[in-house]
Structures are given as structure tokens and as C-alpha cells.
TORLUMTI-143988 format. One record per residue (C-alpha): residue number from 1; z, y, x; chain. Coordinates in steps of 0.2 Angstrom, whole numbers, plus 5000, padded with zeros to 4 digits. Layout:
BEGIN
@resi NUM	c3 Z	c2 Y	c1 X	chain A
...
END
This chain:
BEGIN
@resi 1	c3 4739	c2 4917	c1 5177	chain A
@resi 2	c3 4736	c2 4908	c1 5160	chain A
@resi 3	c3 4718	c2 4900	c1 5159	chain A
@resi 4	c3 4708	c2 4904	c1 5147	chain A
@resi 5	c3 4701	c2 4892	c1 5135	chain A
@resi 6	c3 4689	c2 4893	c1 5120	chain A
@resi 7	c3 4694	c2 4885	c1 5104	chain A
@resi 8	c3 4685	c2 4872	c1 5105	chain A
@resi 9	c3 4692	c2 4870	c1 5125	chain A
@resi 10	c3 4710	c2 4867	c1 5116	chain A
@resi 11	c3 4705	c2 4856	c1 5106	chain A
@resi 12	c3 4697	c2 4846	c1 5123	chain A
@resi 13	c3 4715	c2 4848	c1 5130	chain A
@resi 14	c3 4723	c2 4842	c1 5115	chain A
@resi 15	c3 4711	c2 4824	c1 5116	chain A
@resi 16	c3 4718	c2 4819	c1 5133	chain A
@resi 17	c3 4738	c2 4822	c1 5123	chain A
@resi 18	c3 4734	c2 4814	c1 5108	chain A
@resi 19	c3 4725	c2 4797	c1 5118	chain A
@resi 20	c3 4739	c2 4796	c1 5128	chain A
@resi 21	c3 4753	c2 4795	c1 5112	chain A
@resi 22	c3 4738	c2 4784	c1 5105	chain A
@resi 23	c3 4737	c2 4792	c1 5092	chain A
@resi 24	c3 4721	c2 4797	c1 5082	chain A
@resi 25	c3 4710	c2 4808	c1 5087	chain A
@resi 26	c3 4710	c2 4825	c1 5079	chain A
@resi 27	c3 4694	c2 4833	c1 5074	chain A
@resi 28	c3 4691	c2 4852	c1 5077	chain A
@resi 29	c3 4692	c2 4859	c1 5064	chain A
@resi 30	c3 4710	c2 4854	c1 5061	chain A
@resi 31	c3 4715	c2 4860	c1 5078	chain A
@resi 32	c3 4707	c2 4876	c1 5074	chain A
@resi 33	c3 4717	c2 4878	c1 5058	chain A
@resi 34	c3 4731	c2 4873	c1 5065	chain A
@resi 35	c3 4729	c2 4889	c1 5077	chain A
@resi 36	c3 4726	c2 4900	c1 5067	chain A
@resi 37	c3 4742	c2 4894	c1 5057	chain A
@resi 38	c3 4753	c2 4897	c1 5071	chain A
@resi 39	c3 4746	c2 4911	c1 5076	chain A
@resi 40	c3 4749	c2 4919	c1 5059	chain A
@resi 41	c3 4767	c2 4909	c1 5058	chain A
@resi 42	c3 4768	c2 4919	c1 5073	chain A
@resi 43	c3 4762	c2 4934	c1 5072	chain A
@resi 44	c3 4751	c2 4934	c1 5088	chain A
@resi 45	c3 4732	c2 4933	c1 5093	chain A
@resi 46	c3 4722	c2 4921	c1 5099	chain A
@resi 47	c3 4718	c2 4934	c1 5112	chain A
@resi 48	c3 4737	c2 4936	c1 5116	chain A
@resi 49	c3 4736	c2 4915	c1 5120	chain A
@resi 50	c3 4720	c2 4917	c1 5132	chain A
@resi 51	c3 4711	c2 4907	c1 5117	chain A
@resi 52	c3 4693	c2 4916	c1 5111	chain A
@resi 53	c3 4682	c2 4912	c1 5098	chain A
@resi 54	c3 4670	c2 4924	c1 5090	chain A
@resi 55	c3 4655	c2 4922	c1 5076	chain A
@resi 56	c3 4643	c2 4937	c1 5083	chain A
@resi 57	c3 4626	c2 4939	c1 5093	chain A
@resi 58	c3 4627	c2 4951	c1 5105	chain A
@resi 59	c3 4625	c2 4956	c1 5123	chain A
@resi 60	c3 4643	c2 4961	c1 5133	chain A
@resi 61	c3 4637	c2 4974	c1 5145	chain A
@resi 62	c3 4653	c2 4985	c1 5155	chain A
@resi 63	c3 4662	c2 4983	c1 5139	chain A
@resi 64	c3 4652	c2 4987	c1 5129	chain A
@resi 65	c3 4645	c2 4973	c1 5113	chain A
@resi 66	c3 4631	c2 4979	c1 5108	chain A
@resi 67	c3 4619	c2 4971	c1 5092	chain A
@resi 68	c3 4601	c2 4964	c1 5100	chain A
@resi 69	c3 4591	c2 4973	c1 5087	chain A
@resi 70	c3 4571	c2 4974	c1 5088	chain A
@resi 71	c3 4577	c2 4997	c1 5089	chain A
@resi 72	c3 4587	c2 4994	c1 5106	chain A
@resi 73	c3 4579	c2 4979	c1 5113	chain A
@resi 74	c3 4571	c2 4992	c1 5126	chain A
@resi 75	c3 4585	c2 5000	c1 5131	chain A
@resi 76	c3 4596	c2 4984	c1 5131	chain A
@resi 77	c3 4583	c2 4976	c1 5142	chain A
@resi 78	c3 4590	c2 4988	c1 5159	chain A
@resi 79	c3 4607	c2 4982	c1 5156	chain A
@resi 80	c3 4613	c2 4972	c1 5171	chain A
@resi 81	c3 4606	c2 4967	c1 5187	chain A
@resi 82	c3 4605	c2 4949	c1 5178	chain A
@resi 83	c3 4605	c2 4944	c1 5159	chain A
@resi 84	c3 4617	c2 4926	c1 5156	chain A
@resi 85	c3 4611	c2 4920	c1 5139	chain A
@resi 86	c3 4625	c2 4909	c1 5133	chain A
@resi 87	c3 4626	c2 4901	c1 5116	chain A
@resi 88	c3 4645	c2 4902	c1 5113	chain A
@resi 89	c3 4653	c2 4917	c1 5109	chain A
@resi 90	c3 4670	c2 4912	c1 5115	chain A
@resi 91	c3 4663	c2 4907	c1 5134	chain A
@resi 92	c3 4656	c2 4926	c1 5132	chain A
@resi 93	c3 4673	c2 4933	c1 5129	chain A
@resi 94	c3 4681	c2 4923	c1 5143	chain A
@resi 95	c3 4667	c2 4928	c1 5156	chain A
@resi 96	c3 4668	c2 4948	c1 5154	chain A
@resi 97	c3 4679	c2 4952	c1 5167	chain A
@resi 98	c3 4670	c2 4943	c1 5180	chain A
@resi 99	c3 4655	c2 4949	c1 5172	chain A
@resi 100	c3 4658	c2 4967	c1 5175	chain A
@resi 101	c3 4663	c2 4965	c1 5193	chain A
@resi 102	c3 4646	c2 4962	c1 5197	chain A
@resi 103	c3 4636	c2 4970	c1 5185	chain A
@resi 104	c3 4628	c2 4956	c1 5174	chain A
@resi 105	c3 4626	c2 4957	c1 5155	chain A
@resi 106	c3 4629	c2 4942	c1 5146	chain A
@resi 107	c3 4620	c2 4937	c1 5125	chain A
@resi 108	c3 4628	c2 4929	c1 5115	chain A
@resi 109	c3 4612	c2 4919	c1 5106	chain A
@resi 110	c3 4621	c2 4909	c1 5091	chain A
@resi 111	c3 4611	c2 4895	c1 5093	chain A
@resi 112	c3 4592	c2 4893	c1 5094	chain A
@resi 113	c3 4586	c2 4913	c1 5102	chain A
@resi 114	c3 4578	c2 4923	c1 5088	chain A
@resi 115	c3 4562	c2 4933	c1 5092	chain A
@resi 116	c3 4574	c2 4947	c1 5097	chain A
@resi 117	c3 4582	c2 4938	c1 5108	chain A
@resi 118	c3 4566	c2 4931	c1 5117	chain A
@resi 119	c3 4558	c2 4951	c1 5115	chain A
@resi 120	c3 4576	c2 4954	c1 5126	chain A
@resi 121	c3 4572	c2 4942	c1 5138	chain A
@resi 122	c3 4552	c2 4946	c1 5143	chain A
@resi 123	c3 4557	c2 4966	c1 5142	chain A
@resi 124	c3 4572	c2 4962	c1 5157	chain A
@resi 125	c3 4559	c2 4954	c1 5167	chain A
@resi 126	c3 4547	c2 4968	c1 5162	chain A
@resi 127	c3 4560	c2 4979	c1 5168	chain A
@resi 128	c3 4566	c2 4970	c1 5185	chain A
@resi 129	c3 4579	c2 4963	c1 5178	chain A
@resi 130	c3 4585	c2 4944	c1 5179	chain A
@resi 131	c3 4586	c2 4931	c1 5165	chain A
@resi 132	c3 4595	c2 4912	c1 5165	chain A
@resi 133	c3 4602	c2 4903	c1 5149	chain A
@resi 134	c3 4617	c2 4893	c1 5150	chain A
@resi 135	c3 4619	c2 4880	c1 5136	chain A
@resi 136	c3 4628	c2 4862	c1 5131	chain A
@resi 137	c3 4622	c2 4846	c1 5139	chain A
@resi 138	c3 4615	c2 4840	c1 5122	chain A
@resi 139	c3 4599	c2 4840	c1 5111	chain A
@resi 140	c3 4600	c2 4854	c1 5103	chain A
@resi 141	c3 4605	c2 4867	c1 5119	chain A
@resi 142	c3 4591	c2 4859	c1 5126	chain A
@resi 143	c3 4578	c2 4863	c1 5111	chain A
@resi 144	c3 4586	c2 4882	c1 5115	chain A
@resi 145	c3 4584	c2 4881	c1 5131	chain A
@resi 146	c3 4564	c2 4874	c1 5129	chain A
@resi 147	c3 4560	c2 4889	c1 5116	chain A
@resi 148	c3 4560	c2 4899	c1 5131	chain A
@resi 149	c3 4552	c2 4890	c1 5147	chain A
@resi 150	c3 4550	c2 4908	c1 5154	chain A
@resi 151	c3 4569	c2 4906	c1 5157	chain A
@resi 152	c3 4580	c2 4894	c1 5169	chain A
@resi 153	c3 4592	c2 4885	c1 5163	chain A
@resi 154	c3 4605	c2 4884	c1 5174	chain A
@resi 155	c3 4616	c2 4870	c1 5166	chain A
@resi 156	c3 4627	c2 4861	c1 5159	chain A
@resi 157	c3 4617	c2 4847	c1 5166	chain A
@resi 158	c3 4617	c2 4832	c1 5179	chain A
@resi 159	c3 4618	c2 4846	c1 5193	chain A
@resi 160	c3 4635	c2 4854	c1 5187	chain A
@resi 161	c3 4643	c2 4835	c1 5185	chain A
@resi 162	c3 4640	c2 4832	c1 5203	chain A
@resi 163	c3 4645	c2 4851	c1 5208	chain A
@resi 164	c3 4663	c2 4848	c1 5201	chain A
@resi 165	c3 4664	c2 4831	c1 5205	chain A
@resi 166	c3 4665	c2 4829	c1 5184	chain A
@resi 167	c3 4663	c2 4811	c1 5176	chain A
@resi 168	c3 4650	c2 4813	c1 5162	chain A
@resi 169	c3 4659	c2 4799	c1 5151	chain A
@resi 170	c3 4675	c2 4804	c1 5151	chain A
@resi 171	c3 4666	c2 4823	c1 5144	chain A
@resi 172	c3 4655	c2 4815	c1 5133	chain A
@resi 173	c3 4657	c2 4815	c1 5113	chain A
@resi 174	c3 4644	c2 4810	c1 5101	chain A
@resi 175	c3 4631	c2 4819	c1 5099	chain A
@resi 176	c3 4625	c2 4827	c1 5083	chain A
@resi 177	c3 4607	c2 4817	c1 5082	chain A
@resi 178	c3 4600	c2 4826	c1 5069	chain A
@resi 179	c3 4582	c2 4831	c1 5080	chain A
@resi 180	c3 4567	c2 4817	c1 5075	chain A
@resi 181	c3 4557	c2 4825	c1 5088	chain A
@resi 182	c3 4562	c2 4823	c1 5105	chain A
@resi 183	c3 4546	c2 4828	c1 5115	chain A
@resi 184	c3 4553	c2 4844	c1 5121	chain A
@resi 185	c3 4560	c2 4834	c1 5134	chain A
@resi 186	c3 4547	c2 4834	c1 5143	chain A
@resi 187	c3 4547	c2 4849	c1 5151	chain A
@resi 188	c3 4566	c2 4845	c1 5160	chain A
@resi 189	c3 4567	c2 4840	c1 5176	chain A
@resi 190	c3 4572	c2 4821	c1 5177	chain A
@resi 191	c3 4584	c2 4823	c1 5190	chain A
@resi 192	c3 4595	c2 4836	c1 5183	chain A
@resi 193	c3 4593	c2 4829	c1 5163	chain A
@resi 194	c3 4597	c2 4812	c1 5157	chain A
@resi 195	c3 4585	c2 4813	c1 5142	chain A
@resi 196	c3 4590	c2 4795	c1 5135	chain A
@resi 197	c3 4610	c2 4801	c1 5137	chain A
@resi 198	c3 4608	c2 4819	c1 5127	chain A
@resi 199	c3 4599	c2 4810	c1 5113	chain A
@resi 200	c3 4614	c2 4802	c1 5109	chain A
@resi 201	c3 4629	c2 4810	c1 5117	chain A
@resi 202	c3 4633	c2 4828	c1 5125	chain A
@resi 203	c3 4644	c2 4835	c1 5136	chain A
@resi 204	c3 4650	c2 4854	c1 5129	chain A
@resi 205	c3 4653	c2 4870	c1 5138	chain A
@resi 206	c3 4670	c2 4871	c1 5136	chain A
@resi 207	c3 4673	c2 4854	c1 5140	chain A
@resi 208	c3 4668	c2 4858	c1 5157	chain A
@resi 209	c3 4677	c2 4877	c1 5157	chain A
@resi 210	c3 4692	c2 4866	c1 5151	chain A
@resi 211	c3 4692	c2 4854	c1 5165	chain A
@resi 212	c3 4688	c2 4867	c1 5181	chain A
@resi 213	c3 4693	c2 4884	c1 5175	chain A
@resi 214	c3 4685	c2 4900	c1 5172	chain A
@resi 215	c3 4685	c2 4905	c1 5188	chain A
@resi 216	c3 4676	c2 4890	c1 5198	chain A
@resi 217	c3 4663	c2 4889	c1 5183	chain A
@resi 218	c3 4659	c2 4907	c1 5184	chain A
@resi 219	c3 4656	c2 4904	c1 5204	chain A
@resi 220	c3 4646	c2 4889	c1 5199	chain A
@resi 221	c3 4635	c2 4899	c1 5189	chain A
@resi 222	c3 4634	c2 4915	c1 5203	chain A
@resi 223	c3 4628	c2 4901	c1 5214	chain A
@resi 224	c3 4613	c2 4897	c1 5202	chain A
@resi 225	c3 4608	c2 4914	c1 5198	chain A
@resi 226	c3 4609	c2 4918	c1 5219	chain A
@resi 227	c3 4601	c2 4902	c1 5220	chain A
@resi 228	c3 4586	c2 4908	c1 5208	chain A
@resi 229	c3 4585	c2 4925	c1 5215	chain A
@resi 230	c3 4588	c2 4929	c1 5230	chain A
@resi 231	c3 4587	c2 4947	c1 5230	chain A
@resi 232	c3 4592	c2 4959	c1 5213	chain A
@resi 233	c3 4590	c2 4980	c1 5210	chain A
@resi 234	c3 4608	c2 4986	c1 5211	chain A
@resi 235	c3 4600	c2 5002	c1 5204	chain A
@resi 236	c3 4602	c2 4995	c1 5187	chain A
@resi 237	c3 4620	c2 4997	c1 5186	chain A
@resi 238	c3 4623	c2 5006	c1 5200	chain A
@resi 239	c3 4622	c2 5026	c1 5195	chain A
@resi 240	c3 4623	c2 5041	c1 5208	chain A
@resi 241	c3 4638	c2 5053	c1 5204	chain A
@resi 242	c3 4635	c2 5068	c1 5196	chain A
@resi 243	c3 4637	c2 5085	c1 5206	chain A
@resi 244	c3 4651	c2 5092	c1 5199	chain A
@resi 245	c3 4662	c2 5075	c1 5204	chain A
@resi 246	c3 4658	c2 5078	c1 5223	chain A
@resi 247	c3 4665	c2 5097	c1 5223	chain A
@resi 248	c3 4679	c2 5099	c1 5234	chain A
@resi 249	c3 4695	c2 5103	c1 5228	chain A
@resi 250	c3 4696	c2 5120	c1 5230	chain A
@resi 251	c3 4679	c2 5122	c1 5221	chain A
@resi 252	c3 4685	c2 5110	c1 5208	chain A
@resi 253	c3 4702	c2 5122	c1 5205	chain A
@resi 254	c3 4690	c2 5136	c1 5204	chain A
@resi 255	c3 4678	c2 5131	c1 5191	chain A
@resi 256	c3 4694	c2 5125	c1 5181	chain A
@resi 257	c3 4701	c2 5141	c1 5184	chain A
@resi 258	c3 4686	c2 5149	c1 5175	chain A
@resi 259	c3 4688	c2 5136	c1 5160	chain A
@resi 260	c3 4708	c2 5141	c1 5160	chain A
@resi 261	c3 4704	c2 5159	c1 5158	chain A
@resi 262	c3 4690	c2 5158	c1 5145	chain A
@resi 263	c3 4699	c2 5152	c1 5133	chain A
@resi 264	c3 4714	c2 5161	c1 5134	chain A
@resi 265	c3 4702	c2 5176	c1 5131	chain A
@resi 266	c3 4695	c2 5167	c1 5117	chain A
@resi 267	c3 4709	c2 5156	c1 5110	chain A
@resi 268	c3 4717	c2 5167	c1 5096	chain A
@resi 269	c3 4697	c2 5171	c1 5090	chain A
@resi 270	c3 4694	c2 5152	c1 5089	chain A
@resi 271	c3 4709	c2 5151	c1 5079	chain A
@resi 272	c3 4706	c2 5165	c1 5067	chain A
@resi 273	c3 4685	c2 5158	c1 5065	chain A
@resi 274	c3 4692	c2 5140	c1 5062	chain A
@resi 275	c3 4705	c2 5147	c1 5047	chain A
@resi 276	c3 4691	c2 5158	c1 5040	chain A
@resi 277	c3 4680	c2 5142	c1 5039	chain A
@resi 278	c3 4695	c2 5130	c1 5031	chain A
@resi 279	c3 4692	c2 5139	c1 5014	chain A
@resi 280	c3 4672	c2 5146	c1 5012	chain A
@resi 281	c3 4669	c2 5148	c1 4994	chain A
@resi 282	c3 4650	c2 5142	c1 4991	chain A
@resi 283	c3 4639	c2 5138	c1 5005	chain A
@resi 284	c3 4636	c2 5143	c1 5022	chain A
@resi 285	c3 4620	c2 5141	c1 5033	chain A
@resi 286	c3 4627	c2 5132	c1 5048	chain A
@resi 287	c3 4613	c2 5134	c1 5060	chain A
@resi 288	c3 4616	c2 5154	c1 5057	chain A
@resi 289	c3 4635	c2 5151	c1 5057	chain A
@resi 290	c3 4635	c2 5143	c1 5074	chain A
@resi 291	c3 4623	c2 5156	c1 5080	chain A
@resi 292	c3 4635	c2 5168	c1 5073	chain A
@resi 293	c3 4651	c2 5162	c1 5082	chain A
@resi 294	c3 4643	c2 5159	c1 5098	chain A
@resi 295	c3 4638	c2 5173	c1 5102	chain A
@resi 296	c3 4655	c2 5183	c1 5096	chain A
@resi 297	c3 4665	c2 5172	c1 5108	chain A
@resi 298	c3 4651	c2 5177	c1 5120	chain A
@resi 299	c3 4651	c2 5194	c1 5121	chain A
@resi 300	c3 4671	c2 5195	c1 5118	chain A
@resi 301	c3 4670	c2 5183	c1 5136	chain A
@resi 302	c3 4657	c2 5195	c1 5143	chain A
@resi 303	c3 4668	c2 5211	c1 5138	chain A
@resi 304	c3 4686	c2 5204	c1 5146	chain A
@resi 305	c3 4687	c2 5216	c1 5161	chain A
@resi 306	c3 4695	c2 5200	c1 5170	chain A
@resi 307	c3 4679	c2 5190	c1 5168	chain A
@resi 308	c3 4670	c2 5208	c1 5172	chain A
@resi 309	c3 4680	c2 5205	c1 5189	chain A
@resi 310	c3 4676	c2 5186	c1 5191	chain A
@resi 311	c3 4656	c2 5190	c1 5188	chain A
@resi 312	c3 4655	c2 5205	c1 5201	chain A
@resi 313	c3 4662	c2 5192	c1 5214	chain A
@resi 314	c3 4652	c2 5180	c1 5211	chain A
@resi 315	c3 4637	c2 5190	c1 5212	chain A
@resi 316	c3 4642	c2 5197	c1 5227	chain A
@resi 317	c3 4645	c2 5181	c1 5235	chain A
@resi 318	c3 4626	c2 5174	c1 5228	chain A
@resi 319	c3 4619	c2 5190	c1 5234	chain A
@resi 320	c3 4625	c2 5189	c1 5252	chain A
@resi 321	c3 4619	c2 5181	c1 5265	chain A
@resi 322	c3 4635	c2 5169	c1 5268	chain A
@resi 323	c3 4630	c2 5155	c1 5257	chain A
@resi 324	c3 4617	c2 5143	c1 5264	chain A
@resi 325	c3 4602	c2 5143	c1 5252	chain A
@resi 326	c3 4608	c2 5156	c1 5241	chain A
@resi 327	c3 4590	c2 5165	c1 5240	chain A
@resi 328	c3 4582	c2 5149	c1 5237	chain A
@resi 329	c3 4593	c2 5146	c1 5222	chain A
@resi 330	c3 4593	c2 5162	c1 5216	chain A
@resi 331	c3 4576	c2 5159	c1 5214	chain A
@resi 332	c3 4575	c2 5145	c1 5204	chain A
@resi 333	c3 4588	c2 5150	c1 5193	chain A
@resi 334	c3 4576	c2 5168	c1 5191	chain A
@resi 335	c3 4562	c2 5155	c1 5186	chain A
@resi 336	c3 4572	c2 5146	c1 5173	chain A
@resi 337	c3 4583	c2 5159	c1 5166	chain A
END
């Protein structure tokens, strides 16, 4: 199976080739171009290649994207028995799969969370849910990462190096050093952050994803967030099935049996309403239209004597002492006609 890289993971690749041909390094946005060339030379996806790359903040949840907007952060919030906050859109894409075996949600935050995305966060725990943030061993994933101290980080850091058995150096590029203030540092354990190193250099994402694969990074992370918590509600993404999937077969033949037959009584009706309503001259109230149409397909139903058969058994059978809680059911349904 072809890895899957990130953009910015080929152009990782691509250093290793272009050092050992000594030849000058490329920058990314070149390789990127270059991709996009081809592809279009082509006429394939970057998708098609296992590359991803994406410019939107959103959360993945069974997939499903979904917008983090101040309207849905509620309902957002009781997706997954964990929330990955991840600042790369393209390690977002790559982890779905994996993602959806186990029922986590993944956000995509863009960069530094906005207030959405930290009302997302304290609503999950509200809710029972789980939270972590996964971001680039540099400066500025770790100012993300310290705008929301409610949150674990759980890499790329010192930790994940010594996991992989990764040499720091050879991951490193420059940093961006644009930051004056580097005081949020505090707050990170020295152990798992060089602060002096982060100021100046920074080990990327998808230099890591590029060098162990998806699949031993998404067990590195499973580790972390078992590691963190123990013990997670299942009940979040884990939903009883409806009745009507547990009938047996017979049952199930049955009830589509009765579908079958209704609309063969009402099929050329539904045919002759749908060709009367192609062409209306003026207006129509709808709410009296429907009304209207309901109950003629009704009472044509009612009036089959087929149905008039199927109803008498049925009634019979309710009515009988042979079925187990018949008169229990029969009065609920005469309480909520």
C-alpha cells in the first residue's frame, strides 16, 4: 500500500534526493507547483497519488467535515469519544480512516484556535468528551498549543523523537523566528520541549509522518490519548439499533410486503396527482394541498379490499391472546392514538 504523504511530507522526501545529487535545495513552494503541474499535465489528483493538502477549519467526524461555527459548536461538541486538534489540514485528511475505526473526531484549527475553536474544546469536556492538540515542534505550534493550557499537547516534541528513535537534526529546518515574546514557554515541561531549540529551529508534522508512516504515527498518538485517559464513553459514537433492524426475516418480508402492496394500490393515483401538479395555473396553498393528497391516497389504501383483508388479520392476531404483551401494547397505542 502507497503511503500517504502531505504536500509538505514530499517536499521532505524530495530534500534527502536532492542532497544526495548535491544539488540545491528546493523550497516548498516550488515542489508544490511542480505537483500541481503534473498532476494537471496528467490529469490525476493529488488524492489519486496518496498526497493531501487542504486550506479549511473543520472537524472530520465518520465522514463527515463539518464547519466549527459558534450555531453547531454544541452539537459538534458530542462528536467522538476523543477530539485530535491538529493544525494541518493535510495530516487531517491522511488520519480519517484510522480515525473512524475508533471513533475520534479530528479539527483542523488553521493555526492559532479562534474562540470557536476553544468554545469546541471546553463544551467536549463539558460533555465527557476528550480533547488533545497535536502541533509542529516549533514556536509558533507551541503559542497554539499554550492558548489553550486546558488541553494536552501531545507532540511533536522531545517525547516523539525518542519514541521513533528520530534524530531531531536531521528533522530540523529553520524556524520562522518572527515571535519577540517568548514567555509562553514557560508553561512546557522541560523535559519534553527544548525551548532554546524551537526558538530557532523546528521539526514539522509531516517531517515526522514522512519518516515513520501514517500508521506507526497514528499508534504513537493512540498511545498518548490512552495514556491521558485511561477510560472514554463509547456511548458517544456508539448508537443502539433501531427496532425495525432487529426483525427477523420473515417479519422484515412482511412489513415489506405491505409497502409492496400499498403502492401498487396507489401507484397510478400518485401518478395522475404528480401530472395534475406539473402544470397549476396560479397558486396553490401547499399545506391544504398535502392535506388534500394525503388523505385521498388514504382512504383509496383503506378502501382496497386487499388491504381490508391484511387489516382484519392483523387485528385478529393483536386481539388474541397468542402474542406476548398484546393487551399491554394495545393499550398504549389506545392512549396515543
Amino acid at each position: 500500500m502507497m503511503m500517504k504523504l502531505t504536500l509538505d511530507g514530499v517536499w521532505y522526501r524530495l530534500l534527502s534526493v536532492f542532497e544526495q545529487n548535491r544539488m540545491k535545495r528546493p523550497s516548498r513552494e516550488w515542489v508544490k507547483k511542480l505537483i500541481k503541474k503534473a498532476c494537471d499535465d496528467f490529469h490525476v489528483t493529488r488524492e489519486s497519488l496518496n498526497i493531501f493538502a487542504g486550506a479549511r477549519a473543520v472537524m472530520y467526524f465518520q465522514g463527515n467535515w463539518s464547519s466549527v461555527k459558534f450555531d453547531d459548536v454544541k452539537s459538534l461538541a458530542r462528536n467522538g469519544t476523543d477530539i485530535l486538534f491538529i493544525e494541518k489540514m493535510g495530516i487531517v485528511e491522511i488520519f480519517t480512516e484510522h480515525a473512524d475505526k475508533y471513533g475520534i473526531a479530528i479539527v483542523n484549527t488553521q493555526g492559532l484556535l479562534t474562540e470557536y475553536g476553544k468554545d469546541l474544546m471546553k463544551e467536549a469536556q463539558r460533555q465527557g468528551g476528550h480533547v488533545a492538540i497535536l502541533s509542529d515542534y516549533d514556536d509558533h505550534g507551541l503559542l497554539m498549543a499554550s492558548k489553550v493550557p486546558d488541553m494536552p499537547r501531545i507532540g511533536i516534541d522531545e517525547r516523539t523523537f525518542h519514541y521513533f528513535g528520530l534524530s531531531r537534526e536531521a528533522l530540523s529546518i529553520e524556524g520562522q523566528q518572527r515571535l519577540v515574546n517568548y514567555k509562553f514557554l514557560d508553561i512546557f515541561d522541560d523535559k519534553t520541549i527544548d525551548k532554546e531549540f524551537v526558538k530557532k529551529r523546528r521539526v514539522e508534522i509531516d517531517a515526522v509522518l514522512e519518516q515513520v508512516g501514517e500508521e506507526r504515527l497514528w499508534e504513537y498518538i493512540m498511545e498518548r490519548l490512552a495514556e491521558l485517559y485511561p477510560t472514554r464513553n463509547y456511548n458517544r459514537v456508539i448508537s443502539m439499533p433501531t427496532s425495525e433492524t432487529l426483525y427477523p426475516r420473515n417479519v422484515q418480508r412482511f412489513l415489506g410486503y405491505i409497502n409492496f402492496f400499498t403502492n401498487k394500490i396507489t401507484n397510478d393515483e400518485k401518478r395522475k396527482i404528480k401530472n395534475d401538479l406539473s402544470e397549476v395555473r396560479g397558486m396553490l396553498d401547499v399545506r391544504k394541498k398535502d392535506k388534500e393528497i394525503s388523505d385521498n391516497l388514504k382512504n383509496l389504501v383503506s378502501q382496497d379490499n386487499g388491504m381490508k383483508i391484511i387489516e382484519s388479520k392483523i387485528a385478529e392476531l393483536l386481539n388474541s391472546d397468542v402474542l406476548p404483551d398484546s393487551k399491554q401494547f394495545s393499550n398504549l397505542t389506545n392512549e396515543n392514538p
